[in-house]
C-alpha positions as a LaTeX table, in Angstrom:
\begin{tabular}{lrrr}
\hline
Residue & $x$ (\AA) & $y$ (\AA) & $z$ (\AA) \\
\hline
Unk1 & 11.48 & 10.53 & 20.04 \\
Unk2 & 10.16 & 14.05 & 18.51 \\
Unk3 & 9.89 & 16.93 & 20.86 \\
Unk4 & 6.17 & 16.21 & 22.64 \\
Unk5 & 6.25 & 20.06 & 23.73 \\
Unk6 & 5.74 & 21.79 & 20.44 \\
Unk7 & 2.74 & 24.40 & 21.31 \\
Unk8 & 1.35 & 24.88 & 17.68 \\
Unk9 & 2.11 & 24.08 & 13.75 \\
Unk10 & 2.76 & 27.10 & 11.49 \\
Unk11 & 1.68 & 26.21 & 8.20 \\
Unk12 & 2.91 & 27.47 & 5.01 \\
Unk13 & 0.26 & 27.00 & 2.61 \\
Unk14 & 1.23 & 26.11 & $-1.35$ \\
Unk15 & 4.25 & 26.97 & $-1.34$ \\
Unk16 & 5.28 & 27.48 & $-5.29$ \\
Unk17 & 8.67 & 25.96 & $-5.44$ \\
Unk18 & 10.71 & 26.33 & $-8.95$ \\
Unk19 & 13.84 & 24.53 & $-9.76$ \\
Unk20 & 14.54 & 22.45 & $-6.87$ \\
Unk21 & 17.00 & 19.75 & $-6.55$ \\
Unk22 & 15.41 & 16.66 & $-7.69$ \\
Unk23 & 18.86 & 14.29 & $-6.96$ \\
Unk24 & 18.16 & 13.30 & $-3.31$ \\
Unk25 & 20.61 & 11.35 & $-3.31$ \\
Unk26 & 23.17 & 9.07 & $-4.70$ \\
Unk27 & 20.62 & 6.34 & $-5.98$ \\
Unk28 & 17.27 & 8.21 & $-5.60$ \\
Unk29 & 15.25 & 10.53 & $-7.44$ \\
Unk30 & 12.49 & 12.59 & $-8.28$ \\
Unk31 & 11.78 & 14.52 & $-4.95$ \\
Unk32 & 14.20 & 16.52 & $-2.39$ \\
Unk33 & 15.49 & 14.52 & 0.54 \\
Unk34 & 13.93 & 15.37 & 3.70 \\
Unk35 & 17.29 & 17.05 & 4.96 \\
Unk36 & 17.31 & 20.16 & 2.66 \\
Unk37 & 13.75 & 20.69 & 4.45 \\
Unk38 & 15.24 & 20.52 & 7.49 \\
Unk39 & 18.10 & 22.31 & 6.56 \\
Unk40 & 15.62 & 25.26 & 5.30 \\
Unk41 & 13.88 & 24.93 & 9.00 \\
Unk42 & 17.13 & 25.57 & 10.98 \\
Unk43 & 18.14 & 28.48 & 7.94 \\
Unk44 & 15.05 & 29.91 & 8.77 \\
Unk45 & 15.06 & 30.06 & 12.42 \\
Unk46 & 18.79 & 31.63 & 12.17 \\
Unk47 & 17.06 & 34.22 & 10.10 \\
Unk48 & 13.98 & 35.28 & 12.06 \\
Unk49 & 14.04 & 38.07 & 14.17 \\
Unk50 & 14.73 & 37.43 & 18.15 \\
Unk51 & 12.16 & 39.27 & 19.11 \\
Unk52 & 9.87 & 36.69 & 17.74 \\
Unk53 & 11.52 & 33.86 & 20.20 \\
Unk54 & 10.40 & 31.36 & 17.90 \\
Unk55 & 11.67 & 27.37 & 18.29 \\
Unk56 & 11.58 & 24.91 & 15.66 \\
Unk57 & 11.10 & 21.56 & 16.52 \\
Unk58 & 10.21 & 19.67 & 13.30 \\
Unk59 & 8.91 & 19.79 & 10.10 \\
Unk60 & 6.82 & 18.34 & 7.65 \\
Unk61 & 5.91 & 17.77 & 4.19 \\
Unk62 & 2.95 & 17.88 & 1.79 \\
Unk63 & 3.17 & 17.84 & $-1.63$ \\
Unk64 & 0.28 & 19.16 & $-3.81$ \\
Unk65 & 2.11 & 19.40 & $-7.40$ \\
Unk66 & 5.41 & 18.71 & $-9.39$ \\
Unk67 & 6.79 & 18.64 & $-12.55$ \\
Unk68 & 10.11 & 17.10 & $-12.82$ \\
Unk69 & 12.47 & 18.59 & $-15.66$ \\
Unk70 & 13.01 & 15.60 & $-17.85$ \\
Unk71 & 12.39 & 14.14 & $-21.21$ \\
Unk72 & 10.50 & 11.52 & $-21.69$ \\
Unk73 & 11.94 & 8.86 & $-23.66$ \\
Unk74 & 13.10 & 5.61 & $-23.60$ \\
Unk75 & 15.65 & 6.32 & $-20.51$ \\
Unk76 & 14.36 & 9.46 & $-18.79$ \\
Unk77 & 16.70 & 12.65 & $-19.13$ \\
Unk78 & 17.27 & 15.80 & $-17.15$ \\
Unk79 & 16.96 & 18.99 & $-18.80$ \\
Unk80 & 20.18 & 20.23 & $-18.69$ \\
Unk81 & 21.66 & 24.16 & $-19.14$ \\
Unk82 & 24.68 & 25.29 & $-21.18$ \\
Unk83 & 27.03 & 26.94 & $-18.67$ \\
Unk84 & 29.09 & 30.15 & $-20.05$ \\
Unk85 & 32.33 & 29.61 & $-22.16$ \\
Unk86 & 35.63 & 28.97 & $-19.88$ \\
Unk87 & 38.61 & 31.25 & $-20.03$ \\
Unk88 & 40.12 & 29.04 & $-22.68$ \\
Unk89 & 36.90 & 30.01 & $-25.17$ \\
Unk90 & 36.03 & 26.53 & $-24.86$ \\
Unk91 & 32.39 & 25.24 & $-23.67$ \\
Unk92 & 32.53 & 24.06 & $-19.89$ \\
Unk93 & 31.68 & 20.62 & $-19.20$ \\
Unk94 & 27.45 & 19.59 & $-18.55$ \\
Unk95 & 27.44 & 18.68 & $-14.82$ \\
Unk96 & 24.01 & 16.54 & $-14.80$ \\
Unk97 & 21.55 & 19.06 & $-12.43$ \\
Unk98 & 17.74 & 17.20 & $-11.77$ \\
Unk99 & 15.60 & 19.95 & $-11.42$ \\
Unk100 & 11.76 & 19.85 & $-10.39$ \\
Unk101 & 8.92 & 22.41 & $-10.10$ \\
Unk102 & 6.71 & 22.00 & $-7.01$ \\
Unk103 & 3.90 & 23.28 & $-4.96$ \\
Unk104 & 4.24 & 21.72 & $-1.63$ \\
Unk105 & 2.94 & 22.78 & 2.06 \\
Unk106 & 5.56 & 23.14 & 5.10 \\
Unk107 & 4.58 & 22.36 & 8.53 \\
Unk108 & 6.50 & 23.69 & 11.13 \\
Unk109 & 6.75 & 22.38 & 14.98 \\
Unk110 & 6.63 & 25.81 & 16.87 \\
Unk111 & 7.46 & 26.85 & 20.48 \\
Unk112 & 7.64 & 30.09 & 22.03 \\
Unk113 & 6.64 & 33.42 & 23.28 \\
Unk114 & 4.78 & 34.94 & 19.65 \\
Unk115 & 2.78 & 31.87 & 18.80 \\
Unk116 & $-0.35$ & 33.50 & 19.87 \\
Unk117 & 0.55 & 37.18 & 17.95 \\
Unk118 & $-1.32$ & 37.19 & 14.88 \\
Unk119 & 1.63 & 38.69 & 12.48 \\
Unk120 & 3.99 & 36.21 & 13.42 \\
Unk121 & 3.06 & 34.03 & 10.57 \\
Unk122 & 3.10 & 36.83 & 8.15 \\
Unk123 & 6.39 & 37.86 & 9.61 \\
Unk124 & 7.76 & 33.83 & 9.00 \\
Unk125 & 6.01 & 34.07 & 5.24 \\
Unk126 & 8.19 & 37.29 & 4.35 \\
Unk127 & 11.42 & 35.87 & 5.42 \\
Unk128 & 10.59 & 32.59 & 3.39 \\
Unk129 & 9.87 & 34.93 & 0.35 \\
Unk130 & 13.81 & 35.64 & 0.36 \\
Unk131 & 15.34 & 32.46 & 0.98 \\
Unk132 & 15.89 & 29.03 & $-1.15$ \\
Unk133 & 13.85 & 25.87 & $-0.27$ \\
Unk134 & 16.29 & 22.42 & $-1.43$ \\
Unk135 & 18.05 & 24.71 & $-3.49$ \\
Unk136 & 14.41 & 26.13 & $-5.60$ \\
Unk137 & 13.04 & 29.88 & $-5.85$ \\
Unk138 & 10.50 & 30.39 & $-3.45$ \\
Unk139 & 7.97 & 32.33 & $-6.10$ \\
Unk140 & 5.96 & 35.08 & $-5.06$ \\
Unk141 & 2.13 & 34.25 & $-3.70$ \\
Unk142 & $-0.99$ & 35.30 & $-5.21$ \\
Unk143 & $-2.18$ & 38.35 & $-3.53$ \\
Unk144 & $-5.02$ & 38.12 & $-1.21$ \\
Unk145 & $-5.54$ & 34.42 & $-2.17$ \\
Unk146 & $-6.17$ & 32.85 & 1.53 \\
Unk147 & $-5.28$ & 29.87 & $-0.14$ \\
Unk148 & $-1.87$ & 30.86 & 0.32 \\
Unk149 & $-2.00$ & 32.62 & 3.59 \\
Unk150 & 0.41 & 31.42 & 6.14 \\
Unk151 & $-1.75$ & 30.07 & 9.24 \\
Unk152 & $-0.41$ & 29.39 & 13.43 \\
Unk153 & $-2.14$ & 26.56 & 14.72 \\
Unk154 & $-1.85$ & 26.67 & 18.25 \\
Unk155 & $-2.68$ & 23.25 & 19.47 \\
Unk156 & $-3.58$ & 24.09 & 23.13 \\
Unk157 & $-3.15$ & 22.50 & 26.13 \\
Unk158 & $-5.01$ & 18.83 & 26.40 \\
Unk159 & $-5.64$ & 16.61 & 24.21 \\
Unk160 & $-8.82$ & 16.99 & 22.83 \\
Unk161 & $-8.08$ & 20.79 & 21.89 \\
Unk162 & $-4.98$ & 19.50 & 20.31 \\
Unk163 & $-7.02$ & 16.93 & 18.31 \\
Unk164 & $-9.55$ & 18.95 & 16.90 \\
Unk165 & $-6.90$ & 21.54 & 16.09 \\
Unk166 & $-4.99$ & 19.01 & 14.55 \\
Unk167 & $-7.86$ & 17.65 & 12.44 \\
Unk168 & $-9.14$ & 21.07 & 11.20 \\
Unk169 & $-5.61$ & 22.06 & 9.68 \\
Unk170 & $-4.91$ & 18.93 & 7.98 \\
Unk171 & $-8.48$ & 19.65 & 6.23 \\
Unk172 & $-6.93$ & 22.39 & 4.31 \\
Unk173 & $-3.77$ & 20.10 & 3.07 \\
Unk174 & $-5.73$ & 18.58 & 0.29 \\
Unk175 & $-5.47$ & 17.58 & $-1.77$ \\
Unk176 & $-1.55$ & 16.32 & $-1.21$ \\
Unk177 & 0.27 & 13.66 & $-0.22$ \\
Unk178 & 2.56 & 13.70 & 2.78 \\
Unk179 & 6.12 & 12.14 & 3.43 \\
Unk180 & 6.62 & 9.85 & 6.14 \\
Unk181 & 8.76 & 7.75 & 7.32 \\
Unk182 & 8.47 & 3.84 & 7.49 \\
Unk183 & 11.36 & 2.14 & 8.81 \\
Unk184 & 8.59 & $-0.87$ & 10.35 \\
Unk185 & 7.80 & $-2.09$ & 6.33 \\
Unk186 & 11.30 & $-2.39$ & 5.66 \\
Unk187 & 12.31 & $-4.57$ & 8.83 \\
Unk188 & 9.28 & $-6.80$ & 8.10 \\
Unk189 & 9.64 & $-7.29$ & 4.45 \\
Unk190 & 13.49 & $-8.07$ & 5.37 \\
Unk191 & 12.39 & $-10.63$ & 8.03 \\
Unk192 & 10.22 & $-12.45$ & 5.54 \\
Unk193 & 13.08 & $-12.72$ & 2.94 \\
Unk194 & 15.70 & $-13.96$ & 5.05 \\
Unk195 & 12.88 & $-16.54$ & 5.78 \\
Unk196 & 12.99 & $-17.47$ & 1.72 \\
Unk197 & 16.41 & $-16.63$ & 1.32 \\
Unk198 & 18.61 & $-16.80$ & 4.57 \\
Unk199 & 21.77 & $-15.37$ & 2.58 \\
Unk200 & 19.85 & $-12.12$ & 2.07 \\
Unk201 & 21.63 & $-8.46$ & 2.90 \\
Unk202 & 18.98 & $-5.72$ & 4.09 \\
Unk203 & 20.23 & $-3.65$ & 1.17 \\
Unk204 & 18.38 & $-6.65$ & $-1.10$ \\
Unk205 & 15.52 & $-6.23$ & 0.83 \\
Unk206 & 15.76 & $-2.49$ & 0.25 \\
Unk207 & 16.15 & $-2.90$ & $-3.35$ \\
Unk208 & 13.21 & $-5.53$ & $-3.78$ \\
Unk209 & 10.50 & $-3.57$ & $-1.95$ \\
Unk210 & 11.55 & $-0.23$ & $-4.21$ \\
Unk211 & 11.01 & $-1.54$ & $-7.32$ \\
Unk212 & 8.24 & $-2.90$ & $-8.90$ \\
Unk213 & 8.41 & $-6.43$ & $-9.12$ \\
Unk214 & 6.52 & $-8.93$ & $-11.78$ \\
Unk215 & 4.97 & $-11.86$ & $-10.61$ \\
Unk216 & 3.28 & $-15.29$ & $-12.45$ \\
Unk217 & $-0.06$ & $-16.17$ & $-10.98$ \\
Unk218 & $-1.53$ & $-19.09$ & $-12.14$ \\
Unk219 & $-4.90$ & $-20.15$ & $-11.52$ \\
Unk220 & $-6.26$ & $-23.64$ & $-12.29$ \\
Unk221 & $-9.31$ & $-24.22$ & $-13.16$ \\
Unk222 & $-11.39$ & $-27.30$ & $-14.78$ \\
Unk223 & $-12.18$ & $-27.21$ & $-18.31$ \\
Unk224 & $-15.55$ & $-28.24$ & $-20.58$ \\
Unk225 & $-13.70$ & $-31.43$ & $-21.27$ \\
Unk226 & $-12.97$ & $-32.26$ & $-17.55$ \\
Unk227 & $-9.41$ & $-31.60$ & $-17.58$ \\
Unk228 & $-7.37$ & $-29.40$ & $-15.65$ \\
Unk229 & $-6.42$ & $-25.69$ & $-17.24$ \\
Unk230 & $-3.99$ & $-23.28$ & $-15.38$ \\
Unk231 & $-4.27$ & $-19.78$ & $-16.78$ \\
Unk232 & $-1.27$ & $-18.13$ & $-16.11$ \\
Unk233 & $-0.70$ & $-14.58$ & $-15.49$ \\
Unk234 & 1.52 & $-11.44$ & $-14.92$ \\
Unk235 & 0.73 & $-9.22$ & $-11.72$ \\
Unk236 & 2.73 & $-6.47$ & $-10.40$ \\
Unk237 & 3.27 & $-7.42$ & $-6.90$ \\
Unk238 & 1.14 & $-5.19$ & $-4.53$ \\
Unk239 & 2.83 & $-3.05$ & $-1.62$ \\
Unk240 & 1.18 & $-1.84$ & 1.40 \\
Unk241 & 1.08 & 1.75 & 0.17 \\
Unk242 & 2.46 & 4.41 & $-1.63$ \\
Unk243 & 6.20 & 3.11 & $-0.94$ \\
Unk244 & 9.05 & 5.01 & $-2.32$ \\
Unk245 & 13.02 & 4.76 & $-1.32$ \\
Unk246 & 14.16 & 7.60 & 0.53 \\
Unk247 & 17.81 & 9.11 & 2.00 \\
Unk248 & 17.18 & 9.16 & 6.37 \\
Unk249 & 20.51 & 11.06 & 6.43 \\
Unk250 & 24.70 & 9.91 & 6.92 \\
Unk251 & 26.51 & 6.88 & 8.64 \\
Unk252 & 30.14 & 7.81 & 9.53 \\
Unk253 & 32.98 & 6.03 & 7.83 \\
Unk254 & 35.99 & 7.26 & 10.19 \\
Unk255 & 36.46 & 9.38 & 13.34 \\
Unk256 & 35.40 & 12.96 & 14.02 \\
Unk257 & 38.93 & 14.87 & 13.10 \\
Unk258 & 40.19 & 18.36 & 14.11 \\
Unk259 & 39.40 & 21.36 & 12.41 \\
Unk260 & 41.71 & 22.07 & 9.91 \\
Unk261 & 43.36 & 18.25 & 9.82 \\
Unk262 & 42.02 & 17.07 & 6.67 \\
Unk263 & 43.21 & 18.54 & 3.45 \\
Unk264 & 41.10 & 20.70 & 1.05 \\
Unk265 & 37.76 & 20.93 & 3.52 \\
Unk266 & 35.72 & 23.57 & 3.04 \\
Unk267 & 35.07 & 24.43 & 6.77 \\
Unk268 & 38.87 & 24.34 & 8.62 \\
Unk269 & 36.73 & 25.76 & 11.47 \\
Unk270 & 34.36 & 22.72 & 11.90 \\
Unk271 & 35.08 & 19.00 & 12.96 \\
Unk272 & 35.36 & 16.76 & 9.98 \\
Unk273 & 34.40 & 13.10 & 8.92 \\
Unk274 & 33.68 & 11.02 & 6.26 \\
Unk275 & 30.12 & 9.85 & 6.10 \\
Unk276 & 27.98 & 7.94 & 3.89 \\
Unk277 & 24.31 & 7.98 & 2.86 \\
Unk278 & 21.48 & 6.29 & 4.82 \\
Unk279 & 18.34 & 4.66 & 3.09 \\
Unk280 & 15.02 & 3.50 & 4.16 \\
Unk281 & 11.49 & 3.45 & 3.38 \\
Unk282 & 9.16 & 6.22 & 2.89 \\
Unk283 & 5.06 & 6.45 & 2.20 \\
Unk284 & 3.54 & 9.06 & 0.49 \\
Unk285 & $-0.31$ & 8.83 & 2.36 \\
Unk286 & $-2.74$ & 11.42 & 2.38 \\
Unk287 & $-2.73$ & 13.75 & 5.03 \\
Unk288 & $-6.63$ & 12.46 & 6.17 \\
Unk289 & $-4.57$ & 9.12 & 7.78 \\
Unk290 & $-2.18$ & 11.00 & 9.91 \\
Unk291 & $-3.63$ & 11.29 & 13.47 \\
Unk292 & $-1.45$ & 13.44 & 14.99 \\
Unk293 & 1.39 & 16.00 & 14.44 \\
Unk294 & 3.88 & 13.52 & 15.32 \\
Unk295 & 3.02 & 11.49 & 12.27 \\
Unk296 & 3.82 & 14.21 & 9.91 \\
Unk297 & 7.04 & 15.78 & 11.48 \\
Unk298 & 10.74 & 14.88 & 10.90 \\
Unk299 & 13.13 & 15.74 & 13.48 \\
Unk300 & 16.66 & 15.27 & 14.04 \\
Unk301 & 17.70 & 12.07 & 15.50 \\
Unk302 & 21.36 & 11.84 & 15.60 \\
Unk303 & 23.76 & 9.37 & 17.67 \\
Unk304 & 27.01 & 10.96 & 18.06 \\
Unk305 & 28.74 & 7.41 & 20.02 \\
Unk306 & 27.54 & 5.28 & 16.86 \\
Unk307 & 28.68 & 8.05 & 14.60 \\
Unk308 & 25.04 & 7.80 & 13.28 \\
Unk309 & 23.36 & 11.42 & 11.59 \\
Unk310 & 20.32 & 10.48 & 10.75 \\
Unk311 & 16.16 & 12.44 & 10.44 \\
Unk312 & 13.38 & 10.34 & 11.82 \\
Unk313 & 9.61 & 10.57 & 11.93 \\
Unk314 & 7.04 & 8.77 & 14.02 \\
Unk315 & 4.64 & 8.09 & 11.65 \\
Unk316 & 2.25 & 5.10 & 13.30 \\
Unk317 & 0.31 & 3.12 & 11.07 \\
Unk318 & $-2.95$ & 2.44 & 11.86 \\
\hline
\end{tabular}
């Protein structure tokens, strides 16, 4: 469950984003996974001054703009760079990179002693300036713009202050989308498969409520001459939303080993294993829907007995 004492949201507004990662993983594209965001939050808390005392807690997502670096063709095709000649004189091989341009807004859970200092947002901003967001250039702000003026939301103390709060910053997120999480669609559209087909895996299900799926309707209807006519035709099958696939984070494929056991690691200070990726569903839904900051924030959610490293969000449909 996400952190219920987070004391305000510092937003960083339209945030111009240039050659991200657009790989999220090993069978999904065309938008960073959620964990280089939250790898940038806990970067970015390292970073910060202690003076500030600043806690992050979660963070969220909006995207106003991208521009993915492909070709448009039959099959879709990176834009790829020619790395430097080798020692040899010879050209080194093309490792495929998917890069993306975006303007996106963060939203940071915040807790601590400087929420309520006015430059502490402007401080945050300044360190972002420097640093790498999913592996992009942060580019520089227009000056004086308050469009892009960083922002502490302190959400006060009951609920009613927290809800208005709440509802007056997610006023200046559009237009954009936001990223949440929606584990519930996936169980339920698996449940009513193994219903049609009882030999059905969950990755099936996973795979069948990505894509888009063509579907015959027919429709009878009675003809001038009194006989039956079915019209038949093609429909895209609908989905309950903006639905996209989505990496959650890593299952473990062995036991936690000793630092400096396995062979070639890049850490021989740090406890090793072998993980795989995690998938689920995600909704892109516009940031009007979300009723409360818990809807919009991923937060780690790991389980270290079920070797289980995984982000969650609490998004509630309503």
């Amino acid at each position: 469950m996400y952190n219920a004492g987070t004391q305000a949201l510092l937003v960083l507004p339209h945030l111009r984003i240039q050659n991200a990662n657009a790989i999220s993983s090993p069978m999904t594209w065309g938008f960073p996974a959620m964990s280089a965001f939250v790898g940038f939050m806990h970067a970015l808390e390292r970073r910060l001054p202690e003076s500030l005392e600043l806690e992050f807690s979660g963070i969220g997502v909006i995207c106003h703009d991208y521009d993915t670096q492909t070709h448009q063709g039959y099959v879709n095709t990176f834009h790829l760079t020619r790395n430097p000649i080798g020692k040899d004189g010879k050209t080194a091989a093309i490792v495929e990179e998917g890069r993306m341009h975006l303007e996106i807004t963060l939203v940071l859970g915040v807790s601590g002693k400087s929420i309520h200092d006015a430059d502490t947002a402007q401080t945050v901003m300044n360190t972002v300036a420097s640093m790498r967001i999913a592996g992009g250039s942060v580019m520089p702000a227009l000056p004086g713009h308050r469009r892009y003026q960083p922002e502490m939301a302190v959400l006060g103390d009951n609920a009613e202050d927290r809800h208005k709060t709440f509802a007056r910053a997610k006023r200046r997120w559009l237009p954009g989308f936001a990223l949440v999480l929606r584990d519930d669609v996936l169980q339920q559209h698996h449940c009513e498969r193994l219903e049609e087909q009882p030999d059905t895996t969950l990755l099936d299900s996973w795979l069948d409520l990505s894509r888009l799926n063509w579907e015959c309707q027919q429709t009878v209807t009675q003809g001038t001459d009194g006989k039956e006519k079915i019209d038949v035709e093609w429909r895209v099958r609908k989905k309950p939303g903006w639905l996209v696939p989505l990496p959650v984070g890593y299952g473990a494929l062995t036991e936690v080993f000793e630092p400096g056991e396995v062979a070639s690691a890049r850490d021989e200070t740090t406890p090793f294993c072998f993980v795989e990726s995690l998938y689920s569903i995600g909704q892109w839904c516009s940031p009007h829907h979300l009723q409360s900051p818990h809807d919009l924030l991923w937060y780690v959610d790991n389980d270290m007995e079920k070797g289980v490293y995984r982000l969650n969000n609490d998004y509630q449909a309503q």
